[in-house]
C-alpha positions in Angstrom: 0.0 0.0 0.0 2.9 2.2 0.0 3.6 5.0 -2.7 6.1 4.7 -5.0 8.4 7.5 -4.3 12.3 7.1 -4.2 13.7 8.9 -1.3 17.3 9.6 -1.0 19.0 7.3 2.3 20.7 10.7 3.0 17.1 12.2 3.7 15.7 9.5 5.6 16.0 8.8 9.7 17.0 5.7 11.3 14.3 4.1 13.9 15.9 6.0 16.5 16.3 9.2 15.1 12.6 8.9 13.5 11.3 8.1 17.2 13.7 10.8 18.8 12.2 13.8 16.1 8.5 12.3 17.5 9.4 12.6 20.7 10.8 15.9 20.6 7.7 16.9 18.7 5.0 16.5 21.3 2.8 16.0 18.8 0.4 12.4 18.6 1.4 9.7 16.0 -0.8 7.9 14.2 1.5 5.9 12.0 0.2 4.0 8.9 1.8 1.9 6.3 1.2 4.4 2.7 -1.0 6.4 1.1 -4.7 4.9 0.7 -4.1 4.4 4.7 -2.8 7.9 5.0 -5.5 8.9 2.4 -8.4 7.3 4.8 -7.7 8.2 8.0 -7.2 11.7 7.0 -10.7 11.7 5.5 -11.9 9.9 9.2 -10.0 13.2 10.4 -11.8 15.5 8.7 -15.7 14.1 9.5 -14.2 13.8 12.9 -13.4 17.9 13.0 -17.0 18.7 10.8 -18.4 17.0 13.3 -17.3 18.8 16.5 -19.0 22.0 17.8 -17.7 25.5 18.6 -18.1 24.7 21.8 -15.6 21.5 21.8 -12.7 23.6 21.0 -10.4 21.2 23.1 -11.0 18.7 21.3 -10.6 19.9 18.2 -7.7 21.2 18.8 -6.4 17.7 20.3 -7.7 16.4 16.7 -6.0 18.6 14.9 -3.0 17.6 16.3 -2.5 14.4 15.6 -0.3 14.0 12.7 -0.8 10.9 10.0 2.5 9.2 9.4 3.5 6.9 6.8 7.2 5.1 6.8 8.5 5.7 3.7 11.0 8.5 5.6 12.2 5.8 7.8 15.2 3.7 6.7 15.0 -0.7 7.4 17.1 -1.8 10.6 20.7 -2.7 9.5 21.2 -5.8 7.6 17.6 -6.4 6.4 15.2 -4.8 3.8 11.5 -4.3 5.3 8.1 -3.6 3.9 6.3 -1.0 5.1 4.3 -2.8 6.9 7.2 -4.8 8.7 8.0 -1.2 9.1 5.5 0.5 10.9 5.4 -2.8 13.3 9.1 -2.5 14.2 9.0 1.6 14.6 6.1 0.9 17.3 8.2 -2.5 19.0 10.9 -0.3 19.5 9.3 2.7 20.9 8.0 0.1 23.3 11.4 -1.6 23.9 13.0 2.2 24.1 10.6 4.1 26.8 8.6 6.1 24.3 7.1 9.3 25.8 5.4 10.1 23.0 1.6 9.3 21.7 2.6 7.0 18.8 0.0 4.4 17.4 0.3 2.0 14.4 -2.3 0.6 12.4 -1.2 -2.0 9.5 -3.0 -4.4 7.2 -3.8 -7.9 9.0 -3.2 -9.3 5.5 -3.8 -13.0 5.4 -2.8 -13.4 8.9 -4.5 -15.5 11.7 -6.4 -17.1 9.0 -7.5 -20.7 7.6 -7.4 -20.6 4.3 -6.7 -24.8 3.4 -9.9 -27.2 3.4 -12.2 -24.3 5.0 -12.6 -21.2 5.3 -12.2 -19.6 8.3 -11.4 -16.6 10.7 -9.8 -17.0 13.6 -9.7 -13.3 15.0 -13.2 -12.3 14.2 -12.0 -9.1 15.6 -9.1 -6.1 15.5 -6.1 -7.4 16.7 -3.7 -5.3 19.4 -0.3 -5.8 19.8 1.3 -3.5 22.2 0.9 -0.2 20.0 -0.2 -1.8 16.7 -3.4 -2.8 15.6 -4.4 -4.6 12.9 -7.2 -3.7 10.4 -10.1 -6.1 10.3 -10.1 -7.4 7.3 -7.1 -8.0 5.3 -6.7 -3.7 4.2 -8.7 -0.8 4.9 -10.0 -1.4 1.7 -11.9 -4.2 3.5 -14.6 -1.9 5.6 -15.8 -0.8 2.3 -16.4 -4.3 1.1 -20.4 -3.8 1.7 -23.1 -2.9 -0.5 -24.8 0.2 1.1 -21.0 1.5 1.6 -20.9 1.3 -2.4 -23.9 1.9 -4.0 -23.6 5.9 -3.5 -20.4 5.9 -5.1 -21.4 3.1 -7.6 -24.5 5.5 -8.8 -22.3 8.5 -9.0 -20.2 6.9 -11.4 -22.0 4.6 -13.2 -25.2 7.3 -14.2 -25.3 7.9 -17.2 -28.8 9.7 -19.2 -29.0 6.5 -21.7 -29.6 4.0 -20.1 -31.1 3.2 -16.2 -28.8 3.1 -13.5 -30.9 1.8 -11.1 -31.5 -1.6 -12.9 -27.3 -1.9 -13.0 -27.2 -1.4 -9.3 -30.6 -3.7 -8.7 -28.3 -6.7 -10.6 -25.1 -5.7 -8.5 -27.2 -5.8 -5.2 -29.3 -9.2 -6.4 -25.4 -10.7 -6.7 -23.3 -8.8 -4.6 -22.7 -11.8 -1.6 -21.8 -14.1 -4.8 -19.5 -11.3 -6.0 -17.8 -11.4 -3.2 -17.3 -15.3 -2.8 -15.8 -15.0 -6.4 -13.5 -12.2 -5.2 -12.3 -13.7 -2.2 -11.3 -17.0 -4.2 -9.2 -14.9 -6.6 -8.0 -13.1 -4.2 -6.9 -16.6 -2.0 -5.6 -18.3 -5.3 -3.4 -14.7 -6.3 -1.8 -15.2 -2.4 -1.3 -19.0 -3.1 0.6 -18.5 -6.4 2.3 -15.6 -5.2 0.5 -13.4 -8.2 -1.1 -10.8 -6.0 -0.2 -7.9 -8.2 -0.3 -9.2 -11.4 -3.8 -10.7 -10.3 -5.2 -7.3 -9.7 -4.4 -5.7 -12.7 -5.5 -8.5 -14.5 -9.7 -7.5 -13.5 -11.9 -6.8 -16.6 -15.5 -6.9 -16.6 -16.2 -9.4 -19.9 -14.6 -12.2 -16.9 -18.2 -12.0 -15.8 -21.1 -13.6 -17.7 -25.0 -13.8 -17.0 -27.2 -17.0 -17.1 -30.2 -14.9 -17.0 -30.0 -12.3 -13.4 -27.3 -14.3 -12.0 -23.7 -13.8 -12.3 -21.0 -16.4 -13.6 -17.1 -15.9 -13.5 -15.6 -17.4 -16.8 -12.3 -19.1 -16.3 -12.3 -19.5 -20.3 -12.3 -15.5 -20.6 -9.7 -14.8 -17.9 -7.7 -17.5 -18.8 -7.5 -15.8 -22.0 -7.0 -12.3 -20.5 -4.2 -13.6 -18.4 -2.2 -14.8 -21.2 -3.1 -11.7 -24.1 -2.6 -8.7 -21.5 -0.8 -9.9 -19.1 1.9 -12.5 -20.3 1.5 -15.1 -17.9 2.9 -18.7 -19.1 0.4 -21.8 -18.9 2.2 -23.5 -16.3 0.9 -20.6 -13.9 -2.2 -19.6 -15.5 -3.4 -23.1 -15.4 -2.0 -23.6 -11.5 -3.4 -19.7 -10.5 -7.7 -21.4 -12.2 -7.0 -24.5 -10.8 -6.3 -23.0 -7.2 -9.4 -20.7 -7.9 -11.7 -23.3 -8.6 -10.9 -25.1 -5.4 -11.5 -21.9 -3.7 -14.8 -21.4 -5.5 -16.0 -24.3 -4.1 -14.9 -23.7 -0.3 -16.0 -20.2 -0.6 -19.7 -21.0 -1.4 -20.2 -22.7 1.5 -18.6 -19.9 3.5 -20.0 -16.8 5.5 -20.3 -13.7 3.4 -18.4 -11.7 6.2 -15.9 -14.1 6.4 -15.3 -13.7 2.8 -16.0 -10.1 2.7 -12.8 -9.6 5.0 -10.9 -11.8 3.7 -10.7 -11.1 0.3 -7.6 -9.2 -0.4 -8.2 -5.3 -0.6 -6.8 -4.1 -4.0 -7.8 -7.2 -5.7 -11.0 -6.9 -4.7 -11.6 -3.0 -5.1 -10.7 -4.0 -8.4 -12.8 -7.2 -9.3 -16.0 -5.7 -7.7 -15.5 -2.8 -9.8 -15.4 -4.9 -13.0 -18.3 -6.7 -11.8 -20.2 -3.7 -11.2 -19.4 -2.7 -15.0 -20.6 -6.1 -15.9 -23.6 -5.2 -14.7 -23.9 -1.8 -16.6 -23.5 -3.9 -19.6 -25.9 -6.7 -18.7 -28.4 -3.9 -18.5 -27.1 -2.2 -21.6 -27.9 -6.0 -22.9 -31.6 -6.2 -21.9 -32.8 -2.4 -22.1 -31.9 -2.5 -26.1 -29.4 0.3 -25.2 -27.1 0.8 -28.6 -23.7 0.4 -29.5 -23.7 4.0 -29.8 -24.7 4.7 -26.4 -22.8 2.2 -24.5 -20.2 4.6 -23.1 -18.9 3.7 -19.1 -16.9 6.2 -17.4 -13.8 5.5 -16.7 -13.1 6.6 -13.3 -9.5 6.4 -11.3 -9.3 4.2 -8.4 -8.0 6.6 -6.2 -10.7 8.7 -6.5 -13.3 5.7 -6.2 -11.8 4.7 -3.1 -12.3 8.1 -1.6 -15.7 8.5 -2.8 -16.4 5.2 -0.8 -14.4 5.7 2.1 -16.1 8.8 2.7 -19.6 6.8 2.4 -18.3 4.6 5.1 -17.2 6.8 7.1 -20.3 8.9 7.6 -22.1 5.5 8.3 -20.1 5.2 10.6 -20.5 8.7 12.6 -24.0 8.4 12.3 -24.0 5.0 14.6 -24.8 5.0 18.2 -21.6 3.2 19.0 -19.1 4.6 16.1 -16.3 4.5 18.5 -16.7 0.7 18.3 -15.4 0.7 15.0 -11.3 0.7 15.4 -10.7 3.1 13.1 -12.3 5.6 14.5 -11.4 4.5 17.7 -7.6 5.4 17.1 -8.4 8.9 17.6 -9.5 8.2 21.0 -6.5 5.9 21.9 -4.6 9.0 20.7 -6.5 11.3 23.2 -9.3 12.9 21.5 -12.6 12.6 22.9 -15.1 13.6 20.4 -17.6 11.4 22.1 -20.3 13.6 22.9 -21.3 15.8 19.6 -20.1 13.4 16.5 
């Protein structure tokens, strides 16, 4: 989740030095592993501070305070290269290990961890995880609390109108299949992590992969088989082991909990895939509302902005709840000494 930016060694702190300039700053932490994290818990920020009366100036001013870090400015320990999230987990173990006086929190993807993913399917956190300053996000990414279908319908209707044809029958089909979306989804996602394809896999999404038998949806293994090999280069010997994998999955994951699956699906994969599906939908409807070749024009919309649009969605669901602060996300603005409890 990290961006791609190259930053010179000579511009970047070691561990110590990072957690020294924190210290030094008096300022809270929140550190996160790149920039969709940064990207959503700045938008969390910002409800958070809409949110908050005049008369709450305290705590506004204790939410405005806390910075959003990411890693990237933070060189690996000696001797080893680290991800970012390996990163972020280290940074907090050692403010631990090191006395720490300042307010530093870490929040990284769970991933695939403390999961069963051979013979069934099944999740054995159920929960947000907390190691010492680090928490893990529930599903595998952030992208994971978005994984639900009144999170995306706003954002899939902004995107997806269009004055030629109806959008509400495009989002009736994604809604009618949405919990078999998401089975299909989570079994590429599960075959990508087995074959160790998780980034060609997500670039690899396209909505022809999906087919109708009348309302319901099909994924064709003929069609991305094909689309693996013309766009994306990938040999037989691993296309034919990445389907095989995929339909063992399929038939695990259909017998499985549609939460379950929802968070553990892998989080760019399946932004991607539900995206595609949700075109295949557009043109499903295209398809049986005699809309003509002429008119069949889909927006092409970037992914960073989609995954704002539904963040923010989420998000205000999630103000708007009784017990919000349940939710760890938002909750790591209260570990982090803001109580915006009472007004938001």
């Amino acid at each position: 989740m990290g961006n791609n930016a190259v930053i010179p060694d000579s511009a970047m702190f070691t561990v110590e030095e990072y957690l020294t300039e924190r210290e030094m700053s008096n300022l809270p932490v929140l550190l996160v592993e790149g920039k969709d994290d940064s990207i959503f818990f700045q938008l969390i920020k910002d409800e958070l501070v809409q949110n908050l009366t005049k008369d709450e100036s305290y705590s506004l001013e204790s939410l405005l305070s806390i910075e959003i870090d990411t890693p990237e400015i933070v060189k690996s320990p000696e001797g080893c290269v680290l991800g970012n999230r390996e990163k972020v987990e280290y940074i907090c173990k050692i403010a631990d290990e090191f006395d720490f006086k300042g307010s530093l929190l870490g929040f990284v993807d769970r991933e695939f961890r403390e999961s069963s993913l051979d013979g069934y399917i099944h999740d054995r956190l159920g929960t947000h995880n907390k190691i010492g300053r680090v928490i893990w996000s529930r599903g595998h990414s952030v992208e994971n609390y978005l994984f639900d279908f009144r999170t995306l319908r706003d954002g899939l209707v902004d995107f997806g109108v269009n004055q030629k044809y109806p959008i509400q029958a495009a989002i009736q089909l994604f809604e009618l299949n949405f919990d078999k979306i998401v089975g299909i989804v989570c079994s590429v996602s599960l075959a990508a992590n087995k074959n160790n394809l998780i980034g060609l896999v997500e670039s690899s999404s396209d909505p022809l992969v999906f087919k109708f038998v009348d309302n319901e949806i099909k994924f064709s293994l003929d069609d991305w088989n094909t689309s693996l090999s013309a766009k994306k280069k990938l040999d037989e010997v691993r296309r034919n082991s990445l389907i095989e994998s995929f339909s063992s999955y399929l038939g695990i994951t259909s017998n499985s909990d549609i939460q379950t699956l929802r968070w553990l699906c892998h989080g760019h994969i399946g932004m991607s895939f539900i995206w595609s599906a949700f075109e295949a939908c557009i043109i499903r409807t295209w398809e049986t509302s005699g809309v003509t070749q002429n008119d069949r024009k889909m927006r092409k919309v970037n992914s960073t902005d989609r995954f704002i649009k539904f963040s923010r969605n989420w998000i205000k669901q999630q103000i708007e709840m009784a017990d919000k602060f349940q939710n760890m996300p938002l909750q790591c603005f209260r570990i982090l000494g803001v109580d915006v409890t009472n007004n938001c």
